[in-house]
N, C-alpha and C positions, 0 to 999 in steps of 0.2 A: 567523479561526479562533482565536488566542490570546485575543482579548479575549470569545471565546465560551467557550473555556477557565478565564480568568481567572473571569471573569461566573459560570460553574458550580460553582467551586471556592473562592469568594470567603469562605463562612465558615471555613474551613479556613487559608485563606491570614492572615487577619484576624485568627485566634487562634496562629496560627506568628509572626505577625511582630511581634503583641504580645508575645509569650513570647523573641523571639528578640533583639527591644530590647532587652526587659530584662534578660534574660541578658549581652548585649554592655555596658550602663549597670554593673549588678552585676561585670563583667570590669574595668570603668576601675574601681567604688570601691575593689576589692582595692588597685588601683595608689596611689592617692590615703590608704588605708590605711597602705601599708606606708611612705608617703615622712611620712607623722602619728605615726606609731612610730617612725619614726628619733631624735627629740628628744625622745617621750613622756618619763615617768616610770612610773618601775617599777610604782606603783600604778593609772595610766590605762593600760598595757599589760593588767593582767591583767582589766581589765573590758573593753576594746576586743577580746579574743578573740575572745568571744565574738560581738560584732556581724561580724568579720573572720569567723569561722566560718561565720555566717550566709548573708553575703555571696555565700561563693565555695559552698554547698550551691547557694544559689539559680542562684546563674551555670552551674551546670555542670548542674544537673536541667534548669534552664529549656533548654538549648542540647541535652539529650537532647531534652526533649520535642517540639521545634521539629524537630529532627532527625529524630524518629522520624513526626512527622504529615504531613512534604513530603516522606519519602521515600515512604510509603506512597500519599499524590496523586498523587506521578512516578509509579508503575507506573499506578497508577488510570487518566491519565491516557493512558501508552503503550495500555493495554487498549480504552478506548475510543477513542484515535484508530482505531487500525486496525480496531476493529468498524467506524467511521463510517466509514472508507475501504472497508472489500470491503462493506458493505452500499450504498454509490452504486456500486462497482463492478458489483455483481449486478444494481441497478435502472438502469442506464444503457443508453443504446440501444449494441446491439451492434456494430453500423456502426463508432460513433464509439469503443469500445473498441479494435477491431482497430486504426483508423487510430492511435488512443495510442500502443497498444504494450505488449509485458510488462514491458520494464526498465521504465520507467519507474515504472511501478506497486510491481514488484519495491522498486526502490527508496525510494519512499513509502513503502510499510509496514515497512519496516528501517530505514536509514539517516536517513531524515528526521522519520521519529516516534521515534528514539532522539536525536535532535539535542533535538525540542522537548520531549522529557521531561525529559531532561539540564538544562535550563534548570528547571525546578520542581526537579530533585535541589540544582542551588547555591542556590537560592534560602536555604535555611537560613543559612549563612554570608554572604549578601550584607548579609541583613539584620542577622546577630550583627555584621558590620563597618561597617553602618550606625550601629546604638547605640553601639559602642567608639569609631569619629571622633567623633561626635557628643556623648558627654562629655569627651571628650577636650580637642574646641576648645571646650566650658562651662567645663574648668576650666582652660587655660590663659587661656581670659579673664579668670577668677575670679584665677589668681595675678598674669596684666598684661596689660593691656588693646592696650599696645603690639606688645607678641610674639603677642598672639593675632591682630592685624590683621595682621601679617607672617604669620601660619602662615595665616588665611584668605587673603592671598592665594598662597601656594604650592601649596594644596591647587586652587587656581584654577587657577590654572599648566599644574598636573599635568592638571585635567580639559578642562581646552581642545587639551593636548597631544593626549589621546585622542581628541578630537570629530576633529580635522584628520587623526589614523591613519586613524580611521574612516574617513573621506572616500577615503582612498588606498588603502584595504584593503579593503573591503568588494566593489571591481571582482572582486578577484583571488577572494573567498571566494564569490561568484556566480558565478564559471564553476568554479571545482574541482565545485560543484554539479551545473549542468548536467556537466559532465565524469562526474561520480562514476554519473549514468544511462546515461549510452556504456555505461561499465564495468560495471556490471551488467549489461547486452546480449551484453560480450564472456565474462562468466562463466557464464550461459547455454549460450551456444558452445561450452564446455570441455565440458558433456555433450550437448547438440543434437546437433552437431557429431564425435561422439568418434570415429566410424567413420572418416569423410571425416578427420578429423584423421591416424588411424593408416593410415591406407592411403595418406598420402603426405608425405615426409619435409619435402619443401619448402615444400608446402603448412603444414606444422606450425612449422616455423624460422620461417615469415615472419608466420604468426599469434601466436606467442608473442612475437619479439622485435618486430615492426612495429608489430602493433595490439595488442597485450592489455599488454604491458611499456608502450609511448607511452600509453596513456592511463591504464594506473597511475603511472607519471609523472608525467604533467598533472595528476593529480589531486594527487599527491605535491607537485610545483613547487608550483603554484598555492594549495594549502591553506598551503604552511610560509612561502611568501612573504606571504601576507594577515597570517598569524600575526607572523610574524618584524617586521612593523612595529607591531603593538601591544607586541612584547616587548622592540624597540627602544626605543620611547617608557615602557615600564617602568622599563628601566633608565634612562632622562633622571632619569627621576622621584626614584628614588633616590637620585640624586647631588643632585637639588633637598632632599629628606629631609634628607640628610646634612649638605649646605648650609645649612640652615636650623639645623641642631644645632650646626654649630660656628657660627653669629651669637650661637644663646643663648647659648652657653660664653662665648665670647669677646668678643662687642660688645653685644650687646641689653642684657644686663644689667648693669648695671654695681656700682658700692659703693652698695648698700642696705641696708637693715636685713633682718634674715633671709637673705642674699645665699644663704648655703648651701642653705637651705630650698627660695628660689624655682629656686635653680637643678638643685638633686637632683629636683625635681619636675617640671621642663622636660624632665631626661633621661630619669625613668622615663615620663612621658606620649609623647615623642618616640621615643624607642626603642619602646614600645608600640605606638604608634600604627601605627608603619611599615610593620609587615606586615598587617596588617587593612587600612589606607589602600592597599595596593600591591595588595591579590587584589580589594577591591573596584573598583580601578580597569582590574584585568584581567579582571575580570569584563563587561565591555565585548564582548570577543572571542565568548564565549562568547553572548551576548546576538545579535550578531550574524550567527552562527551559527543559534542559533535564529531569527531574524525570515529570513535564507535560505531556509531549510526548512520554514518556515510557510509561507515566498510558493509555496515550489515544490511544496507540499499544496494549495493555494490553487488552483494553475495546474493539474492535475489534477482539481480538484472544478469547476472552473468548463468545465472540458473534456471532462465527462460530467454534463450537466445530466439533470434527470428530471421529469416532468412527477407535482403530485399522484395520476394518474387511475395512475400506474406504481406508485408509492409502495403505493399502496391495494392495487393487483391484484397484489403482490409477497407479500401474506402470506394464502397456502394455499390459493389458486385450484384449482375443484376440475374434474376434465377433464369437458367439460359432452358428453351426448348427438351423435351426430354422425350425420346425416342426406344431407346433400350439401356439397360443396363448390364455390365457381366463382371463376376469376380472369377479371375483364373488365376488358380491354385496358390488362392492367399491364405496365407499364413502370419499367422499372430502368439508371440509368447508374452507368459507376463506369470507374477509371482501369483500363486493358489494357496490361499489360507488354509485347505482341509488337508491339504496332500504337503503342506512346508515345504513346496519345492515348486521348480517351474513349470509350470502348465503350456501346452502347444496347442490353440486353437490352428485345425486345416488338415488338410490344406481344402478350402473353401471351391468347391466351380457353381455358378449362378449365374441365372439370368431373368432379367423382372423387366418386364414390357409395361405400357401406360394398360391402363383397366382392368389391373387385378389385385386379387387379393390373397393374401398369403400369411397362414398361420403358423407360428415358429415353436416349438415347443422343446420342453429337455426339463434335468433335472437341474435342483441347485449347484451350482459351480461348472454348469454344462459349456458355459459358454455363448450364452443367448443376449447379453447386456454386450459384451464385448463385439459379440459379431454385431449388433447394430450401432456400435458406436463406428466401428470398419467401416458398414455401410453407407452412414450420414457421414464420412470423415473427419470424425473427433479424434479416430488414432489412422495411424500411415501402418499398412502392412509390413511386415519385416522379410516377406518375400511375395512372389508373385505379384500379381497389377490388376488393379479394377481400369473397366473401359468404359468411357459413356459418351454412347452417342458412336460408338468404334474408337474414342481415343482414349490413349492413356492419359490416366489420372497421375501426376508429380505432385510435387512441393511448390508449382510455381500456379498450379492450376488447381488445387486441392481448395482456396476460398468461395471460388469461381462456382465451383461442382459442388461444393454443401449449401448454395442457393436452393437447390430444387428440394429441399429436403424440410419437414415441421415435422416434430420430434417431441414425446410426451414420455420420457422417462420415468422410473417410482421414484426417481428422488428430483423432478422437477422444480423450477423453481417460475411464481408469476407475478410478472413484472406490475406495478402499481398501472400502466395503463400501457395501451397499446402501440408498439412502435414502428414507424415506418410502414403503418398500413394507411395508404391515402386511396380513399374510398368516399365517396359523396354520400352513401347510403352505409357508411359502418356504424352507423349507431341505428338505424331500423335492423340491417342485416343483424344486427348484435343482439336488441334487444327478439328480435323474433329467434336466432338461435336460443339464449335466454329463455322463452317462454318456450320452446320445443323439449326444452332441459328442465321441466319445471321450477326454473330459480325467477320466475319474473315477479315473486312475490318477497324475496329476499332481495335481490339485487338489479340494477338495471344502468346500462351505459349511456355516459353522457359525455360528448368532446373525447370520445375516442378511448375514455376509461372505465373503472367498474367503480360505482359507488362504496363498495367498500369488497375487502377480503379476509373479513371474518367472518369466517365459514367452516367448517367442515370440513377435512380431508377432503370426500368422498366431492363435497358440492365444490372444492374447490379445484378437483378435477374435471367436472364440467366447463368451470369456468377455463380451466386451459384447453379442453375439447374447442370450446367455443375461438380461441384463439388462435387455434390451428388449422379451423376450418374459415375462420379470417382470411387468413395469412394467403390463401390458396395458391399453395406450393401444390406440384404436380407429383412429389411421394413424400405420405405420411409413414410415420412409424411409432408405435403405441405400446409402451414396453409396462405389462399388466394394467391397462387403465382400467380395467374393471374389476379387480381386484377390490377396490374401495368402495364398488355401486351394491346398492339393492336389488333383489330381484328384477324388479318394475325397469329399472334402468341399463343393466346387461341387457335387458330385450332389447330395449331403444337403440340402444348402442350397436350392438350386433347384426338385430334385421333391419334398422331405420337406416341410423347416420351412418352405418361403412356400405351397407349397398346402395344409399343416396350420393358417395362420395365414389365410387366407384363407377357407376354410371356417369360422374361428370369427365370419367376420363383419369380420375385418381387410380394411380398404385399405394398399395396399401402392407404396408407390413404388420404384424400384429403377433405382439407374443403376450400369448397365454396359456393357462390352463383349465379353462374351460371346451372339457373336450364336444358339449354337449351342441355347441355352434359350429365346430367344424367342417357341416358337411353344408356350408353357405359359403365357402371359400376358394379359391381354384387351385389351391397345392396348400399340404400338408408339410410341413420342411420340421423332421427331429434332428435334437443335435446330442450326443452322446459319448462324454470323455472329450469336447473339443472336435468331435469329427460329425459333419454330415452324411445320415445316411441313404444311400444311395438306392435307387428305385427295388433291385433285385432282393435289398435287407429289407425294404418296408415298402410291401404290396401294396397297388394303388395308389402310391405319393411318388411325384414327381421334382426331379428340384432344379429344372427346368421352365420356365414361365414363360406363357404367350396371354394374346387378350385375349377374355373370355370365349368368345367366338371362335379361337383358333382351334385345330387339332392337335387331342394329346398326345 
């Protein structure tokens, strides 16, 4: 991912770090200037000004400019990582999304695309401290050949110290990583959670100081110990710097001609040097930081693969004609919490025609969320093929075919306003659904959105009712939306708006447990252990579907 960064950003980068040499080359001639001006003569002073003026314009516009074109890539840079991240997130199979998880994701596009943008932000200074060593040991070569073979190898020294940090640090700045996605998880918590938090004191004591304080912690530990050995071997370094300045003063040089010259010159490059020498070499840290969070961008992109045929049918798939529908003899496994082992929803046979309505019923863990995630194709069967329309549904055709589909799960989620509904009349259609929902005294739609979504569970499941009967997609699926209603609105629900949507021509799926609506619907479908049961187990239900009008 970096060297695909680097690769896209490469002319950018190629004019900063020419600019930003020579910005740092222009910073040492100041130095080499001023130690030329100590012996001048009054009349080479007043023409050298001018070049010394020169000089330091250069050094300090060039280290703007360089400054201003890699700060501007860093954000560039943060911007599109995280489009490229939630756009594989969007096109990735759903399955393997859930198994991922939020934190971690959470985490990718915060903490770790500010890691490897951060890394393009120092770039400007790595490089102005690249050109500042870099004439620095030209010209102490330039004044003695023998102190510059001493200061090359200190400068050695210094960076072997860092490669062997690196080795022992790097452990510690890969798990604070992993750690820092826990954390994320448990900050989630703080509002998931907020109910079950306040509604018990012990329960709250033992998640703040147990797990959410330990693992800000770990991350805490673990980050300042990685750090603290680069900042250890920092200061080595310095004392090597230093070391090396009192050999010049005091042994390297010894009675030569110019003695003062070569040796005011050792000190102003040496003293120079040391700080630029010392952030370029802690600039290591920071480098290794970024290659962390590149890997663990890395480990999430390769943990949501997408196939071309997804890629394609991801951009504005339009909801195609819908004629019949049939699952034959699909089957789905997946891990089961109750039973710690794996569960086999199937093998599945169905078929659902435009104008009806179908009520799905079973116990918990039966298999009723899964089969309609199969059906809206959020997961891919692991055997047998759904057909629609008479053709098989794939992986190339599978974005194509969840067009026809508006989907109100228990754990739904509702968007701040409404998308990709282009309707001339969606804000009267809205606010009259709105007032059919009695919410036209809490809320009402304007430019396509909802004035606000503080509300109520229950009312703000209206408001996703309302959205889906927007959207008007040709099969709804409503997995307990009345679970959260009041009496007064299960009526609504059940004799108004699904036999209002049904007669438009709507198919309708609907799992609940209200058995008392039942006999409003044209098949009864239970599921039990993962299997449907079939007419001759449960008299009078059929799990076969035609329009209402048909023969059963």
């Amino acid at each position: 991912m970096l060297h695909h960064l680097l690769k896209k950003f490469y002319a950018i980068l190629i004019l900063s770090a020419v600019v930003s040499v020579l910005s740092g080359m222009c910073g040492m001639l100041v130095i080499t200037q001023v130690n030329e001006a100590l012996t001048m003569e009054a009349a080479q002073r007043a023409r050298a000004v001018w070049v010394f003026a020169a000089t330091v314009v250069v050094a300090v516009l060039g280290g703007l400019l360089s400054s201003v074109l890699l700060e501007r890539m860093s954000l560039r840079v943060m911007a599109e990582l995280r489009l490229y991240i939630s756009e594989r997130i969007l096109k990735a199979d759903f399955r393997k999304l859930e198994c991922l998880g939020g934190a971690r994701v959470q985490a990718a596009l915060s903490e770790h695309c500010s890691d490897v943008a951060g890394f393009f932000t120092t770039f400007p200074s790595v490089l102005t401290n690249i050109g500042i060593v870099s004439a620095c040991l030209i010209y102490m070569f330039m004044l003695s050949s023998q102190v510059f073979a001493v200061a090359l190898a200190i400068v050695g020294l210094g960076a072997a110290g860092y490669h062997f940090a690196h080795l022992r640090a790097i452990a510690h700045i890969r798990k604070s990583s992993e750690e820092h996605d826990a954390m994320f998880s448990h900050f989630r918590s703080l509002t998931d959670g907020a109910k079950e938090l306040r509604l018990h004191g012990g329960k709250r004591a033992v998640f703040l100081n147990d797990v959410l304080a330990r693992s800000i912690d770990e991350v805490r530990r673990t980050r300042a110990t990685g750090m603290s050995i680069f900042l250890t071997v920092g200061a080595l370094n310095s004392l090597l710097m230093y070391g090396f300045f009192g050999l010049v003063l005091f042994a390297l040089v010894g009675d030569i001609p110019d003695r003062s010259k070569v040796v005011t010159g050792y000190a102003l490059v040496v003293l120079y040097m040391a700080s630029p020498l010392q952030q370029l070499l802690s600039f290591l840290p920071r480098a290794n930081v970024t290659r962390v969070a590149a890997d663990r961008i890395n480990e999430i992109i390769r943990d949501l693969p997408i196939t071309d045929a997804d890629a394609a049918g991801a951009a504005g798939a339009q909801s195609p004609p819908f004629a019949s529908l049939q699952f034959c003899d699909v089957r789905h496994r997946y891990y089961h919490e109750q039973s710690d082992g794996f569960f086999e929803l199937g093998p599945i046979n169905l078929e659902f025609r435009p104008g009806t309505l179908t009520f799905l019923v079973g116990g918990n863990g039966s298999g009723k969320t899964t089969l309609a995630k199969l059906l809206v194709g959020l997961y891919a069967p692991e055997s047998g093929e759904i057909r629609f329309n008479g053709e098989r549904i794939d992986d190339a055709s599978r974005d194509r075919y969840r067009q026809i589909f508006s989907a109100i799960f228990s754990d739904y989620y509702l968007f701040e306003r409404l998308l990709e509904i282009d309707r001339a009349d969606l804000d009267i259609e809205g606010n009259r659904l709105l007032a059919r929902l009695h919410l036209q005294h809490k809320v009402e739609m304007r430019d396509g959105a909802f004035t606000t979504r503080s509300l109520s569970q229950g009312q703000c499941k209206r408001l996703a009712l309302v959205v889906a009967c927007l959207e008007g997609r040709p099969f709804l699926v409503f997995d307990e939306w009345a679970a959260d209603q009041d009496p007064t609105f299960k009526d609504i629900f059940y004799h108004e708006i699904l036999q209002e949507l049904k007669a438009q021509g709507k198919t309708i799926l609907v799992i609940s447990h209200d058995d008392r609506y039942f006999h409003l619907g044209d098949c009864l479908l239970r599921l039990e252990n993962g299997r449907l049961l079939e007419d001759d187990e449960m008299p009078h239900t059929r799990s076969s579907l035609s329009a209402p009008n048909a023969q059963s």
